[in-house]
C-alpha positions in Angstrom: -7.6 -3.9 18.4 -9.6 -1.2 19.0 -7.1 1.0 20.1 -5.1 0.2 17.2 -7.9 1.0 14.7 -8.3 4.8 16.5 -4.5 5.5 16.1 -4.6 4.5 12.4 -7.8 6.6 11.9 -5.9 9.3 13.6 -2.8 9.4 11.5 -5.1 9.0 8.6 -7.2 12.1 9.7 -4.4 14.1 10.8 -2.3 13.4 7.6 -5.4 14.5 5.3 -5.7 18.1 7.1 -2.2 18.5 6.8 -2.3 17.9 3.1 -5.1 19.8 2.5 -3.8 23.1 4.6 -1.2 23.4 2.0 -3.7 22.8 -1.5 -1.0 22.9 -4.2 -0.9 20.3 -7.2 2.1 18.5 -5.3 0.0 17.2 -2.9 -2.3 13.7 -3.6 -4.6 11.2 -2.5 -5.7 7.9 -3.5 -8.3 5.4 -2.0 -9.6 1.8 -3.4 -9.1 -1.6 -2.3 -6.3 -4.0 -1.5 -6.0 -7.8 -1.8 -2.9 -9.8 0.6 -1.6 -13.1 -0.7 -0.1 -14.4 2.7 2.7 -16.8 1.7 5.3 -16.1 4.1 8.8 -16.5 2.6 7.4 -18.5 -0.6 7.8 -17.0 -3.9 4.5 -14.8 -5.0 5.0 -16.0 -8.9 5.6 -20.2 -7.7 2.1 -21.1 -6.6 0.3 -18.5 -5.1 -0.8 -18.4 -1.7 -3.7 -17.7 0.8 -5.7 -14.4 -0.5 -7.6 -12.3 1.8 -9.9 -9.7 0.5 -12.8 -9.1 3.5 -13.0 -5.3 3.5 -10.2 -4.3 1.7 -10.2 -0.5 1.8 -6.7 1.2 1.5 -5.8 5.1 1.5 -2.9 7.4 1.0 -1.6 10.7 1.1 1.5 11.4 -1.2 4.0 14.6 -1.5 6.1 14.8 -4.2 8.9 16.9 -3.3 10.8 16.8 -6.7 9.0 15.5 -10.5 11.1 12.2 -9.0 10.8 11.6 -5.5 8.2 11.7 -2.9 6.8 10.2 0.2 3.6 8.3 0.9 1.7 7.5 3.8 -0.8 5.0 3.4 -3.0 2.9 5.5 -4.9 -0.6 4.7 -7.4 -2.4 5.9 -8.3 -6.1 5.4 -9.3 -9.2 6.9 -9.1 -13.2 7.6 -12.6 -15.2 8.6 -12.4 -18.6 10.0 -13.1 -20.4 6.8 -9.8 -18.5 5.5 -5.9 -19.8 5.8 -2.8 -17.6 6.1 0.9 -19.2 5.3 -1.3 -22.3 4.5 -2.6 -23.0 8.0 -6.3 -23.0 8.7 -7.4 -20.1 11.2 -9.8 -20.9 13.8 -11.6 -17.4 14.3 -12.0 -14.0 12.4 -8.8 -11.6 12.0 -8.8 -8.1 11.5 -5.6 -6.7 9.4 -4.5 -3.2 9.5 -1.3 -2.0 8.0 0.5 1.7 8.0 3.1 2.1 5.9 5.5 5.0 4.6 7.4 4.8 1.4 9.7 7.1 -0.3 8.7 6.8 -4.5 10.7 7.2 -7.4 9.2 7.7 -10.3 11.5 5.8 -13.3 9.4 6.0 -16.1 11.0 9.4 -18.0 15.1 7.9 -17.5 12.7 4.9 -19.7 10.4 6.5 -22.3 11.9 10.0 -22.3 9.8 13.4 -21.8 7.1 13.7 -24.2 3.4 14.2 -24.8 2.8 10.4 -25.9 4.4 9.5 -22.9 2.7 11.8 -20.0 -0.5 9.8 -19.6 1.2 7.3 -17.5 4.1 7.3 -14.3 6.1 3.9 -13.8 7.5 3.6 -9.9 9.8 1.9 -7.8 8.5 2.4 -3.3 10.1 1.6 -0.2 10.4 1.9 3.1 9.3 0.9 7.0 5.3 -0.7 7.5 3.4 -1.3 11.3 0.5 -4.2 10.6 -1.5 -6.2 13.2 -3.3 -9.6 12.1 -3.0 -11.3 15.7 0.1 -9.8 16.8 2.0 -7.2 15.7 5.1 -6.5 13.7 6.8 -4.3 11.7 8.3 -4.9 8.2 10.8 -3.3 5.2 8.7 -2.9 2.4 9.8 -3.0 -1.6 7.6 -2.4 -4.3 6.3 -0.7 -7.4 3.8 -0.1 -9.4 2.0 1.9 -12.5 -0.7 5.1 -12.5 -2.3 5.9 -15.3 -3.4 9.5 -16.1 -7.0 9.9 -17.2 -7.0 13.6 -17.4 -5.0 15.4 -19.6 -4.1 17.9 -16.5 -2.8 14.7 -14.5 -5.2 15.3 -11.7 -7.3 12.6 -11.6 -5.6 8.9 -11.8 -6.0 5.1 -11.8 -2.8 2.9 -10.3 -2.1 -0.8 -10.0 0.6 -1.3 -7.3 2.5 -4.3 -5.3 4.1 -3.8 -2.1 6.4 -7.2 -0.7 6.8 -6.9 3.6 9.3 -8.7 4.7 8.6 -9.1 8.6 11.5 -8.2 11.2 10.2 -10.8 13.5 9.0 -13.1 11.4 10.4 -16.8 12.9 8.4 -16.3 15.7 5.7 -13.9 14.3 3.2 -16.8 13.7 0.4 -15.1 11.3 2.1 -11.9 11.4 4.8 -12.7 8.6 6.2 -12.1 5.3 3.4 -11.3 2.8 2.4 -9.6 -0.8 -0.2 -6.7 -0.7 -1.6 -5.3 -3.7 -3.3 -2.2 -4.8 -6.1 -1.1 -7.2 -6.4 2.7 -6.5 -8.3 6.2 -7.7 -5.7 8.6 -7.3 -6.4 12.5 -7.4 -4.1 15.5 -6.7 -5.3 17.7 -4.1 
């Protein structure tokens, strides 16, 4: 686990510098905190599952290469104790989660509302794309999501976004605790 946890902080770290050599308003970060509803294949909306939120810290960096598109890299952090359950099945010891993930965005909201000024205080977003996590093994998943930021500058540098990503598991007959689950997002967002 530990080896794990230094190659995420190393992406992390590496993927800040990079963003940060360049400096220009198409470049963003956001940090906050994350809750997992682990449900495996059952429906999020039908009875809601097992929800972890023991240290929930989650980060990103974001480049939009067009007002439409861009890519994210992001990485999560969370946890199970032994009094918690995941896919409905009591867990005997403490679990560590960890998830990287990298989505392409598209940002929908103009085709929606139009371009205008009592429209630019908010984006609306469709994300997917490929995600490594670890809860006691590890697997990789396709992610879907979306999810709404909300300007609270007029320059559209500093931001507040709400977001749910859906990982569907590769592995996930045999995966155990490692399987389908719902992440979501409450993040400060600021362009760098």
């Amino acid at each position: 686990m530990k080896k794990i946890l230094l190659l995420a902080f190393v992406i992390l770290c590496s993927t800040s510098s990079f963003a940060q050599r360049y400096n220009n308003s198409d470049w963003s970060m956001s940090i906050g905190v994350n809750a997992i509803n682990s449900l495996g294949t059952r429906s999020p909306i039908d009875s809601p599952g097992d929800w972890s939120f023991q240290t929930p810290i989650s980060a990103s960096v974001e480049f939009n290469w067009t007002d439409q598109f861009a890519i994210e890299q992001s990485i999560t952090f969370n946890g199970f104790t032994e009094d918690d359950s995941i896919d409905f099945n009591p867990t005997e010891e403490d679990y560590n989660y960890l998830s990287l993930d990298t989505h392409v965005k598209y940002y929908f909201g103009e085709l929606i509302f139009g371009r205008g000024r009592n429209n630019d205080w908010f984006d609306i977003y469709a994300n997917a794309g490929v995600g490594f996590f670890h809860i006691d093994e590890t697997n990789i998943s396709a992610n879907l999501g979306g999810g709404i930021l909300f300007w609270l500058n007029q320059n559209r540098s500093l931001g507040l976004r709400a977001q749910t990503i859906a990982k569907f598991a590769f592995d996930h007959a045999d995966s155990g605790y490692d399987n389908n689950h719902y992440q979501y997002h409450l993040q400060v967002i600021f362009k760098l």
